[in-house]
C-alpha positions, 0 to 999 in steps of 0.5 A: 225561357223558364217555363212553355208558360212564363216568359221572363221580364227581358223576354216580354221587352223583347216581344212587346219591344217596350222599355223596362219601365213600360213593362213594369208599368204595364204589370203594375196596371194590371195590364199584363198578368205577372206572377213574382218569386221573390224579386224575380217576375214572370208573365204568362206567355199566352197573355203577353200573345193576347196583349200583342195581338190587341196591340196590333190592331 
């Protein structure tokens, strides 16, 4: 894990256990708030929770 934070890309697949392309579909749509560093993604750990608990229902 980068940052208490930040998840990376492969940990938020991991945790929503969706495809590469869902995530980046889900960034893409603003559904997952993500913040890039040139090539590299990283999504806000509380966010990613917030999704998963939405999702669940």
């Amino acid at each position: 894990m980068s940052d208490n934070n930040d998840l990376t890309f492969n940990e938020v697949c991991e945790i929503l256990d969706k495809s590469p392309t869902t995530i980046k579909r889900y960034a893409r749509e603003n559904l997952l708030f993500t913040e890039q560093n040139g090539e590299v993604l990283s999504f806000n750990k509380a966010e990613v929770m917030r999704y998963l608990a939405c999702s669940d229902r």
